[in-house]
BALO-126139 format. One record per residue (C-alpha): y, x, z; residue in one letter; residue number from 0. Coordinates in steps of 0.2 Angstrom, whole numbers, plus 5000, padded with zeros to 4 digits. Layout:
! BALO-126139
+------+------+------+---+-----+
:    v :    u :    w : r :   k :
+------+------+------+---+-----+
:    Y :    X :    Z : A : NUM :
...
+------+------+------+---+-----+
! end
This chain:
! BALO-126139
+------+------+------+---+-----+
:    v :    u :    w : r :   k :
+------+------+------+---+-----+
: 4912 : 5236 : 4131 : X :   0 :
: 4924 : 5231 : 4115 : X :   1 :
: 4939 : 5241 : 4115 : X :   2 :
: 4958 : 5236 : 4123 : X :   3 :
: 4964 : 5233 : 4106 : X :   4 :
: 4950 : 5220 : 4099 : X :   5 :
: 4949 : 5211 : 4116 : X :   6 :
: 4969 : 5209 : 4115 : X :   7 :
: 4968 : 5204 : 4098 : X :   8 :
: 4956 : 5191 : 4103 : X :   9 :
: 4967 : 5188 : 4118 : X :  10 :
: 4983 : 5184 : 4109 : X :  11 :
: 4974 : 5173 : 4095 : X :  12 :
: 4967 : 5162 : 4109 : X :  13 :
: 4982 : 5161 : 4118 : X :  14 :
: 4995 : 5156 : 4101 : X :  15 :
: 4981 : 5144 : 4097 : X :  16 :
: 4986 : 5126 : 4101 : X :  17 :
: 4980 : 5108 : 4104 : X :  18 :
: 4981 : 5093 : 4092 : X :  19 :
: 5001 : 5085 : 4093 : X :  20 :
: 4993 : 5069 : 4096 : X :  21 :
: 4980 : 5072 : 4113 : X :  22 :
: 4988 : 5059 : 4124 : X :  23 :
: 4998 : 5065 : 4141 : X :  24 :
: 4987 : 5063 : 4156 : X :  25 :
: 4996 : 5051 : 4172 : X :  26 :
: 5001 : 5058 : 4186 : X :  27 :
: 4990 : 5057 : 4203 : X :  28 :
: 4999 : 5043 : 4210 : X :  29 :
: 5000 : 5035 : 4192 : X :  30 :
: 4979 : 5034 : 4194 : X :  31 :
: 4970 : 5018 : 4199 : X :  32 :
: 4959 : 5025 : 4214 : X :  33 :
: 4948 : 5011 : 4209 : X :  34 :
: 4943 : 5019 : 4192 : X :  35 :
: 4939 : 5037 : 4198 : X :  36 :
: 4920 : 5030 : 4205 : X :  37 :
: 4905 : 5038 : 4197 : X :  38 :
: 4901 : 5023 : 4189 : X :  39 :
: 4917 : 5024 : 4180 : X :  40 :
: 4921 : 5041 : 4173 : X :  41 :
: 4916 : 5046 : 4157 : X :  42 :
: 4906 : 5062 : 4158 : X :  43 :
: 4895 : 5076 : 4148 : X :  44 :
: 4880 : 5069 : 4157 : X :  45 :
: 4880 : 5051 : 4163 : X :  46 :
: 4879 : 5051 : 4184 : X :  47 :
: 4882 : 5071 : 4182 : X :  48 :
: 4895 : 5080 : 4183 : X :  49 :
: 4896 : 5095 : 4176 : X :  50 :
: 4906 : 5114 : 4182 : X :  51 :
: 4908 : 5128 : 4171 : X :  52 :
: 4911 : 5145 : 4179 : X :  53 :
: 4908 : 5162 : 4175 : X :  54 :
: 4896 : 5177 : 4176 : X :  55 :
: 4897 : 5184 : 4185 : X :  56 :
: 4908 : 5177 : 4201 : X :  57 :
: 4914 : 5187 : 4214 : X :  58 :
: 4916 : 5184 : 4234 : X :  59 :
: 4926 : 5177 : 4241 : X :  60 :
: 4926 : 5164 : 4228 : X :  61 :
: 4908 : 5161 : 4226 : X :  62 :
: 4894 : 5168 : 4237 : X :  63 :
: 4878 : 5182 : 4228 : X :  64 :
: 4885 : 5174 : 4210 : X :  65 :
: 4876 : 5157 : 4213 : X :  66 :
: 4890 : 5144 : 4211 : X :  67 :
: 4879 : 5128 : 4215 : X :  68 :
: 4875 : 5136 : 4236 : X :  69 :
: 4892 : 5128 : 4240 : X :  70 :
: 4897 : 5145 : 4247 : X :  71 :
: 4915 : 5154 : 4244 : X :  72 :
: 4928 : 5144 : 4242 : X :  73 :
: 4927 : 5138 : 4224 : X :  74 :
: 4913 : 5133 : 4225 : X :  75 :
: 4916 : 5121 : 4242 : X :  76 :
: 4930 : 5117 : 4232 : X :  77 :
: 4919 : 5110 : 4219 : X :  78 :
: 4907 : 5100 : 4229 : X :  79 :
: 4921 : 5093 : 4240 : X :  80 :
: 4930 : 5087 : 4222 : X :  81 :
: 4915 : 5080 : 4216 : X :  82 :
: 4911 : 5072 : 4234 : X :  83 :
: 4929 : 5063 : 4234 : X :  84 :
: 4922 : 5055 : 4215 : X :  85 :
: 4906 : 5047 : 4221 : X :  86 :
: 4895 : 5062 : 4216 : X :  87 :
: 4881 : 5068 : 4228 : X :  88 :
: 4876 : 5088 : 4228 : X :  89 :
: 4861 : 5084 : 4219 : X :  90 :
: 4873 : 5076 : 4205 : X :  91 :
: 4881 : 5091 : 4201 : X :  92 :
: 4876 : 5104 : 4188 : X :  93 :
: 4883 : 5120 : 4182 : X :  94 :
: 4887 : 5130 : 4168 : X :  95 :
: 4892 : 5148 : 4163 : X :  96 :
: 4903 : 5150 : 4152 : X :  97 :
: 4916 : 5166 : 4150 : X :  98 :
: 4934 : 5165 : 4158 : X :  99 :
: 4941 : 5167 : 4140 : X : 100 :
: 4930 : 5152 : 4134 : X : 101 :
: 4935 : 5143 : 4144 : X : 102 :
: 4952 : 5141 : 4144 : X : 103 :
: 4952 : 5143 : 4121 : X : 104 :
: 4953 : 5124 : 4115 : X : 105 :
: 4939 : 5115 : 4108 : X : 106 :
: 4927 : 5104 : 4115 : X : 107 :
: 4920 : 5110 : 4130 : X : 108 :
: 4902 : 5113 : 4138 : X : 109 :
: 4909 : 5107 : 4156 : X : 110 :
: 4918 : 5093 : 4163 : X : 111 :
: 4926 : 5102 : 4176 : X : 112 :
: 4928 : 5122 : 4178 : X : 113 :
: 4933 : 5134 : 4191 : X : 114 :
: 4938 : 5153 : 4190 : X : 115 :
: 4953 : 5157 : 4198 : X : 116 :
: 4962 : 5150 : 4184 : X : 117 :
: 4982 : 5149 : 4188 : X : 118 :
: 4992 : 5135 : 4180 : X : 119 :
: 5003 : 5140 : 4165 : X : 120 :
: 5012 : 5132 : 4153 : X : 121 :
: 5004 : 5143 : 4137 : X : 122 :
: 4988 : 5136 : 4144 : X : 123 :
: 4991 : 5120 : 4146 : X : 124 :
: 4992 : 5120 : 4127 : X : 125 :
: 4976 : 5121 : 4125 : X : 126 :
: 4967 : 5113 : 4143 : X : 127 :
: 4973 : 5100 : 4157 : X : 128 :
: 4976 : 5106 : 4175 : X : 129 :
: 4970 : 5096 : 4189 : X : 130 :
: 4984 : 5096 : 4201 : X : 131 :
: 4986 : 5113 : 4212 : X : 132 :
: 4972 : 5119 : 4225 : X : 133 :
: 4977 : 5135 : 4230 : X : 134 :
: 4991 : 5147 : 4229 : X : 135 :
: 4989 : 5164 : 4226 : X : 136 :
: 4998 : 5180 : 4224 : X : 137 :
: 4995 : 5196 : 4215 : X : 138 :
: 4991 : 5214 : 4225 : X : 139 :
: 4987 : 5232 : 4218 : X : 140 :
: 4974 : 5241 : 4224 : X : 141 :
: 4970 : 5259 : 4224 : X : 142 :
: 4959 : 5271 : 4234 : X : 143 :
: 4965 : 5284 : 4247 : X : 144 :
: 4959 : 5298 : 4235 : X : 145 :
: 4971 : 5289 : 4220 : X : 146 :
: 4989 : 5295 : 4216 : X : 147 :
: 4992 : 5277 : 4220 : X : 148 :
: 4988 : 5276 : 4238 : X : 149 :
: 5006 : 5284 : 4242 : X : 150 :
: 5015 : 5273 : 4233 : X : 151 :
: 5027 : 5259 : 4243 : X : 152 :
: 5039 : 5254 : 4230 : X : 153 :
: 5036 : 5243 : 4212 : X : 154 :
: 5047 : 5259 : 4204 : X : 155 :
: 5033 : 5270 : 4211 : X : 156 :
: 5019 : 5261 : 4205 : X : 157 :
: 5027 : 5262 : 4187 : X : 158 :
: 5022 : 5280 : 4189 : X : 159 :
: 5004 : 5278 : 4190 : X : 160 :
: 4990 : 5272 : 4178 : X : 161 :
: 4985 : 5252 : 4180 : X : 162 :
: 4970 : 5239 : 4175 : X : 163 :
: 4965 : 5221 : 4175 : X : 164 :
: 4953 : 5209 : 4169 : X : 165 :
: 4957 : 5203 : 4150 : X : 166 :
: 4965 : 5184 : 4151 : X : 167 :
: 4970 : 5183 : 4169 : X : 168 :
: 4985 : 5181 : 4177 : X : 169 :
: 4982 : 5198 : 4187 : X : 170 :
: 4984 : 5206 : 4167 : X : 171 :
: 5002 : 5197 : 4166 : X : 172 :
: 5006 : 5204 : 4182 : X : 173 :
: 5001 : 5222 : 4180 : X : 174 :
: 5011 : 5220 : 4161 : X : 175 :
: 5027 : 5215 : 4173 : X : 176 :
: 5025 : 5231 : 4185 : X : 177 :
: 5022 : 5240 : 4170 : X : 178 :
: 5032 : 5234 : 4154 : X : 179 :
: 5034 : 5250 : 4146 : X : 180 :
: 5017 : 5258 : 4145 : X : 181 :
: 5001 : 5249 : 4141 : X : 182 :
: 4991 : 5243 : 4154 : X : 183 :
: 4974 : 5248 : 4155 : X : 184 :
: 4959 : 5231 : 4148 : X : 185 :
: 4944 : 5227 : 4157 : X : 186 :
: 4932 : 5213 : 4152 : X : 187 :
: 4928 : 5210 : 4170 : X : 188 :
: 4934 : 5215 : 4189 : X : 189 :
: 4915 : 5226 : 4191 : X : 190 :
: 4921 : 5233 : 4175 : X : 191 :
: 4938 : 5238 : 4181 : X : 192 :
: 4931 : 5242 : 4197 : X : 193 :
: 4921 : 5256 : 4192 : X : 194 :
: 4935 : 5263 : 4183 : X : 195 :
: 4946 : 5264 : 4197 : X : 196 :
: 4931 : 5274 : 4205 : X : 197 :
: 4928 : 5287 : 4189 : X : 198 :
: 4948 : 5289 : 4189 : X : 199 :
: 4949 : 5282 : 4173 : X : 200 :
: 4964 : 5271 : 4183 : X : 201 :
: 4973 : 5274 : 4196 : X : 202 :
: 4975 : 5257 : 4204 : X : 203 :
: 4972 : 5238 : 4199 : X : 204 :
: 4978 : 5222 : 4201 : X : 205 :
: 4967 : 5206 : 4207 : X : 206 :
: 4971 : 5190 : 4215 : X : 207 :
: 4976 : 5195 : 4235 : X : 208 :
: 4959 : 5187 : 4244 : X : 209 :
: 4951 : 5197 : 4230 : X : 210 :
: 4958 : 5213 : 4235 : X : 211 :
: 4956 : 5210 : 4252 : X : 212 :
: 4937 : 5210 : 4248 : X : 213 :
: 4934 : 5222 : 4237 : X : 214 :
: 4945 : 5234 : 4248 : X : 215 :
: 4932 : 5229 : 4264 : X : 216 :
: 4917 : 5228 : 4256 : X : 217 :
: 4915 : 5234 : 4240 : X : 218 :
: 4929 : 5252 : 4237 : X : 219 :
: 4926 : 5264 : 4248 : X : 220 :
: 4941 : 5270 : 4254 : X : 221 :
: 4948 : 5256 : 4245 : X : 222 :
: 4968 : 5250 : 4250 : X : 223 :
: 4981 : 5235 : 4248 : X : 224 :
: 4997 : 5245 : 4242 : X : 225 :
: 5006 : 5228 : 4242 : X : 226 :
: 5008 : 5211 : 4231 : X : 227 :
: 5018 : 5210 : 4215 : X : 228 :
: 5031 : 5196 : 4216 : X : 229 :
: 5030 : 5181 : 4205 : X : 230 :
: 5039 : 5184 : 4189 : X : 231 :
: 5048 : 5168 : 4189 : X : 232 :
: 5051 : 5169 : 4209 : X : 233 :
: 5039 : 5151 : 4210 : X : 234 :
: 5020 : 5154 : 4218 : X : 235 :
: 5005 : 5155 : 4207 : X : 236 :
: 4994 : 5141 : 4209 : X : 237 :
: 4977 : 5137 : 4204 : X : 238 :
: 4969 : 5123 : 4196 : X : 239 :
: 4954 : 5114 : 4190 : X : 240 :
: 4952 : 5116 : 4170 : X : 241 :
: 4948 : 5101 : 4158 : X : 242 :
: 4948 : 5096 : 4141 : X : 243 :
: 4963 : 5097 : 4133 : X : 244 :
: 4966 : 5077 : 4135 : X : 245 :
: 4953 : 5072 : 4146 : X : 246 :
: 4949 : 5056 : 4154 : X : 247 :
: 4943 : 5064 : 4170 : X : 248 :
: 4960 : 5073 : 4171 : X : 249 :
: 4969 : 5060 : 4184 : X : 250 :
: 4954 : 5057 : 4193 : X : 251 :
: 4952 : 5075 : 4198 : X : 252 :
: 4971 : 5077 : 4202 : X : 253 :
: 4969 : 5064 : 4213 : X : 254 :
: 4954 : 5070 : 4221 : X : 255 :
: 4960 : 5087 : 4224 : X : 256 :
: 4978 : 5077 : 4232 : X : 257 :
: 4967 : 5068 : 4242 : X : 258 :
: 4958 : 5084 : 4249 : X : 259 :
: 4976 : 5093 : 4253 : X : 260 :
: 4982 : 5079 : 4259 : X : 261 :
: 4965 : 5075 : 4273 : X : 262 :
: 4965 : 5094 : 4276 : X : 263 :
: 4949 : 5096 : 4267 : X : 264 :
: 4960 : 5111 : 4260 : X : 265 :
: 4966 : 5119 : 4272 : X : 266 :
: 4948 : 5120 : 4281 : X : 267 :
: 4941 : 5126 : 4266 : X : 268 :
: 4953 : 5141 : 4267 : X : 269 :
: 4951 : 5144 : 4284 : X : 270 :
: 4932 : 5147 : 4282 : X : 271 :
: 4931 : 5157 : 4267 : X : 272 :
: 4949 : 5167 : 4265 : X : 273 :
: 4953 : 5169 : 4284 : X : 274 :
: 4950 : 5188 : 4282 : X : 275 :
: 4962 : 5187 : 4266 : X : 276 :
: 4976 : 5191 : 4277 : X : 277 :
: 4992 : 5196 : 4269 : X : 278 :
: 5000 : 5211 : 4262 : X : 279 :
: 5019 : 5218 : 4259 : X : 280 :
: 5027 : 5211 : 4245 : X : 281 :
: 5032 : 5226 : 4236 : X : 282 :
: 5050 : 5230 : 4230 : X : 283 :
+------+------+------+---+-----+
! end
């Protein structure tokens, strides 16, 4: 595994990197002609394809035994009910892996559309669209009983304590925020971080709540929910479809994925595959 400093050194180049002034502003959901966004119409990778990016690999409840194309865990329902509201059949779709850091740097990218828990921030958005918001998320620490950490009910205890996260996400930037004056511990991926947790090299982590919820029951044993982080602008993380910085396919997916909240396509999809998520305290 590449150190913490290089992997933040790469980190910070990718994220002060920026798109070309001139990549036109993509129209709203409601600004889209329905009419347009058929598969005869949109301009992808493939022609009659449309392609997902994702990583490796993907973890549950998101995706289901790291194959994103069995339309099983949420994302990747998500995916096949987006591609559904476009005119594309299962058998039109097609995947990709590509590394959650890659995704998200600018340059012309090997998907059309690509989903990895990726929340909507402005210092991304520099570099890649958004499709409008399909899920909202909140950050959680998690521990095992045998950790210093398990004790902990306050965010003034947990300061106390040793943290880690994955490299790039929004579950780093939360841990950096419950943690702003000592360095918090760089993992490349969550089964990285994971198995640091469990040699006591950290004492807790912080992941995406129906993450820890699953990795608590099924994967730590003796694993625990100390509680979630609260948003550090007070506003609720959202998720959203990632595309080329100015892409044509932009509006079309927005309006598909407002179409799919708006039907309740959405809210099933939640029901079946983050039910058990459940909730946590939010710490204080």
């Amino acid at each position: 595994m590449r150190s913490a400093a290089l992997i933040l050194t790469a980190t910070a180049f990718a994220a002060s990197a920026c798109a070309p002034a001139d990549q036109p502003q993509q129209p709203a959901p409601n600004q889209v002609d329905g009419a347009a966004c058929t598969k005869a119409e949109l301009k992808t990778l493939q022609p009659g394809k449309l392609t997902f990016g994702t990583d490796q690999p993907v973890y549950e409840p998101w995706f289901v035994d790291d194959d994103p194309s069995n339309g099983k865990g949420f994302e990747s329902a998500v995916a096949y009910a987006v591609a559904g509201e476009l005119g594309y059949a299962k058998e039109d779709v097609t995947w990709t892996r590509v590394p959650f850091n890659a995704a998200i740097q600018p340059g012309r990218k090997s998907y059309d559309l690509d989903l990895n828990e990726f929340s909507i921030t402005e210092e991304r958005k520099q570099a890649v669209d958004f499709s409008a918001p399909y899920y909202d998320v909140g950050q959680a620490v998690v521990t095992l009983a045998s950790s210093k950490a398990a004790t902990a009910t306050t965010l003034a205890d947990l300061r106390k304590v040793k943290v880690g996260a994955q490299v790039g996400t929004t579950s780093y930037n939360a841990a950096q925020r419950l943690q702003p004056e000592q360095p918090v511990a760089v993992y490349n991926t969550n089964d990285d971080a994971k198995a640091a947790l469990r040699a006591g090299q950290v004492d807790a982590l912080v992941v995406d709540l129906p993450t820890a919820f699953f990795i608590t029951s099924a994967e730590l044993e003796g694993g625990k929910i100390v509680g979630q982080i609260p948003p550090g602008d007070g506003k609720p993380e959202q998720f959203g479809i990632v595309l080329d910085k100015g892409s044509p396919l932009t509006g079309c997916v927005s309006l598909a994925v407002t179409r799919l909240k708006e039907n309740g396509k959405l809210a099933e999809l939640e029901r079946e595959w983050l039910a058990g998520a459940g909730t946590a305290p939010e710490l204080k």
